[in-house]
SETOR-78412 format. One line per field, with one value per residue (C-alpha): residue number from 1; x, y, z. Coordinates in steps of 0.05 Angstrom, whole numbers, plus 5000, padded with zeros to 4 digits. Layout:
// SETOR-78412
resi = c(NUM	...)
X = c(X	...)
Y = c(Y	...)
Z = c(Z	...)
This chain:
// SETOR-78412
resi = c(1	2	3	4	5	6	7	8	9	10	11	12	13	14	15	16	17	18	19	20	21	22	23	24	25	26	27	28	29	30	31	32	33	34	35	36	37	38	39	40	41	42	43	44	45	46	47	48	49	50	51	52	53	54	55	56	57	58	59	60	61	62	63	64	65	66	67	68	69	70	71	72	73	74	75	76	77	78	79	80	81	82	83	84	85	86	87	88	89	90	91	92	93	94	95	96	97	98	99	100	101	102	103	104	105	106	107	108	109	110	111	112	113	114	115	116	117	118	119	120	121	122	123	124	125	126	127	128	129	130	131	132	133	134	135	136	137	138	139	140	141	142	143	144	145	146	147	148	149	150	151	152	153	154	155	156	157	158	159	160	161	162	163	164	165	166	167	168	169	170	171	172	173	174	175	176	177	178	179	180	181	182	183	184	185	186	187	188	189	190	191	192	193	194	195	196	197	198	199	200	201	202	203	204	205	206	207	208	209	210	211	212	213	214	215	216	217	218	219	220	221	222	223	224	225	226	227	228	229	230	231	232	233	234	235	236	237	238	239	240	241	242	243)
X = c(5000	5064	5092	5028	5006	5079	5088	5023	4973	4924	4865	4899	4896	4933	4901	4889	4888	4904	4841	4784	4763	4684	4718	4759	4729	4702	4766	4819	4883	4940	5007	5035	5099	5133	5201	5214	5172	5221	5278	5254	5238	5309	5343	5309	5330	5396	5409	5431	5460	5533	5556	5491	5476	5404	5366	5422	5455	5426	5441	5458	5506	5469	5462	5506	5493	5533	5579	5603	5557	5519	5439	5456	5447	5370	5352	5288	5270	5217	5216	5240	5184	5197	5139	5160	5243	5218	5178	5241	5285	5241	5230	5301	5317	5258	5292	5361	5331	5320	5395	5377	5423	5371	5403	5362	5350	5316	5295	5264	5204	5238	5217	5155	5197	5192	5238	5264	5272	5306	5252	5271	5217	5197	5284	5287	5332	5296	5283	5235	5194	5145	5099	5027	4979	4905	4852	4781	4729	4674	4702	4743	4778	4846	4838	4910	4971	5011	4991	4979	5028	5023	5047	5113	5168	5225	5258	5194	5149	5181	5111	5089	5085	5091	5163	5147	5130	5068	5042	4986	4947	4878	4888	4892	4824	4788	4802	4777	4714	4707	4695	4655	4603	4546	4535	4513	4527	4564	4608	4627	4650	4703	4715	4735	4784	4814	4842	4846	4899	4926	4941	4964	5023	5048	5083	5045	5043	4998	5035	4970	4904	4904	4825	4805	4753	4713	4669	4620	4560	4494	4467	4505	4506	4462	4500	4458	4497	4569	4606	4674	4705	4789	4830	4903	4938	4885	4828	4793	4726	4731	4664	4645	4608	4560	4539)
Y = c(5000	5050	5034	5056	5106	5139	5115	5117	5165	5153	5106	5063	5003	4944	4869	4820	4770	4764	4746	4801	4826	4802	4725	4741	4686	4737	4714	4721	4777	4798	4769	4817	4855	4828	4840	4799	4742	4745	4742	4687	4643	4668	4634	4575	4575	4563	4648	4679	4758	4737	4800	4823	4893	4884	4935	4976	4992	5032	4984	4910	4868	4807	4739	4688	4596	4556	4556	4629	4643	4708	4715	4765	4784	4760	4783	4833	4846	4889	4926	4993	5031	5095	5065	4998	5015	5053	4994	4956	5014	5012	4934	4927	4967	4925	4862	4896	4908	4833	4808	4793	4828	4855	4863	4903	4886	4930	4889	4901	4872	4801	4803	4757	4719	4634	4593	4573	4663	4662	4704	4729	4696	4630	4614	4637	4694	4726	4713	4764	4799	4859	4858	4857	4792	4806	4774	4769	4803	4757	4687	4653	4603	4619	4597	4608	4557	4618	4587	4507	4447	4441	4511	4505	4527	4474	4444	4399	4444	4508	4540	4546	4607	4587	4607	4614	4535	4541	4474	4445	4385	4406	4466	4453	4404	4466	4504	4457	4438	4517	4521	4462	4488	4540	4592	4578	4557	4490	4547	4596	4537	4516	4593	4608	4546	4567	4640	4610	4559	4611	4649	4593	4583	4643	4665	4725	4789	4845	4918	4960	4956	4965	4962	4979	5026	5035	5093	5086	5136	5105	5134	5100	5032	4978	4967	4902	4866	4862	4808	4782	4847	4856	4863	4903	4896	4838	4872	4921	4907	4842	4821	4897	4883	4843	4896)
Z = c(5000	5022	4947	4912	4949	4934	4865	4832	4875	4930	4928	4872	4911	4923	4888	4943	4877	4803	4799	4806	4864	4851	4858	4926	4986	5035	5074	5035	5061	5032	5023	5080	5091	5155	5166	5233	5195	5134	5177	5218	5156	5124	5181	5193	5110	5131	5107	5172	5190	5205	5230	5260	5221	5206	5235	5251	5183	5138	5085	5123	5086	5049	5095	5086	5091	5120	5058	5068	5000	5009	4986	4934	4859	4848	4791	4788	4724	4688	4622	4611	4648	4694	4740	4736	4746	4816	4841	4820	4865	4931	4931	4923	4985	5018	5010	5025	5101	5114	5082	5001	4947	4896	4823	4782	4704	4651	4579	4520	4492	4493	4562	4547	4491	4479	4519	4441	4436	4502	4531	4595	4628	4590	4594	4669	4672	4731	4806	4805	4751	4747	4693	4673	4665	4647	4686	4649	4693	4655	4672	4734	4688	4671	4601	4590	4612	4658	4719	4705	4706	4630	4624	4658	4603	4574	4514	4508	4518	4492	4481	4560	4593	4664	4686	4755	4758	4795	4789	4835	4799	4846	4823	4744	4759	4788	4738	4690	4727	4729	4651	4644	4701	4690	4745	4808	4873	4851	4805	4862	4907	4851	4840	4915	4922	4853	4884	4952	4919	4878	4945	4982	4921	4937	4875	4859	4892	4859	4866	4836	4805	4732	4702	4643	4629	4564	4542	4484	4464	4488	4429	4381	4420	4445	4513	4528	4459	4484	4505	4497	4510	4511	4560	4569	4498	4471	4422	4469	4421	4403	4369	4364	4295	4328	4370)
């Protein structure tokens, strides 16, 4: 919330969820910023402060294992964005607090390239990306591969788009019982254990809202005849000669 209030402007927000909000359980938080938890975890990691300067340096030397190897130069990457390169700026000095060395990467468009292209994502040159994934406010299934098993990027499958490796095989079966199941009751069961086990996976962290807005003369249009409307950098009127 401190980042996009800053960065971006007040009453932004902060997504709980990639998916929307109208599919969040009533219970669901937020993946929360806890330094003495991320310490604690760090250490029982085997990643300890050797020379004990957390909390009083201004910048504490990264943690070290057992090895003598310190937890630096994760890469955070993003494309070439003045937005994006000062997320990239404060959530490296975040992690910098708690003993991680943060190395920051800018790319070009090759960002979202093939594991065959080398894409930064798909051929896992990252630790840590900031980007932009569209979520369809019209349907809970994913209906893309960036967060199923089948997805996960390699020389076998050089078409996925899951470089993260989220892979959790109830999860997948939700979200295939999800698009074969009409609205109801049945539907909003499957819905809320789809984000809850996207939450639990913990891979995905949302830094701002980002909707879309669209604004057509009511005297031109029939408002009651869309559907199938675009999203982010897909066609934003998809199917508009049927309306």
């Amino acid at each position: 919330e401190f980042m996009v209030e800053q960065l971006v402007g007040p009453g932004v927000g902060v997504p709980k969820s990639w998916y929307p909000a109208q599919m969040w359980p009533e219970d669901l938080g937020y993946l929360g910023y806890d330094v003495d938890l991320a310490r604690e975890l760090l250490t029982e990691a085997g990643w300890v402060d050797h020379d004990g300067d957390e909390g009083s340096a201004e910048i504490p030397t990264p943690r070290q294992n057992a090895d003598g190897v310190e937890l630096t130069g994760l890469r955070l990457t993003t494309t070439v964005n003045e937005l994006r390169n000062n997320y990239q700026l404060v959530i490296q000095d975040y992690l910098a607090q708690v003993g991680i060395g943060v190395e920051l990467v800018q790319v070009t468009s090759n960002h979202f390239g093939g594991f065959n292209e080398d894409g930064t994502l798909a051929a896992y040159h990252f630790e840590m990306s900031i980007f932009a994934n569209s979520a369809d406010p019209l349907s809970p299934a994913t209906s893309i591969e960036s967060y199923t098993c089948s997805g996960i990027p390699s020389a076998e499958n050089p078409g996925g788009f899951n470089p993260w490796q989220f892979c959790n095989e109830e999860y997948d079966e939700t979200d295939r019982m999800i698009s074969q199941t009409y609205a109801g009751p049945e539907r909003d069961a499957l819905i809320d254990t789809a984000v809850t086990l996207f939450y639990e996976g913990t891979f995905w962290n949302g830094l701002r809202n980002r909707p879309t807005y669209y604004a057509l003369r009511a005297d031109r249009w029939d408002a009651s005849t869309f559907y199938a409307m675009g999203t982010l950098s897909t066609n934003y009127m998809e199917f508009s000669e049927y309306w």
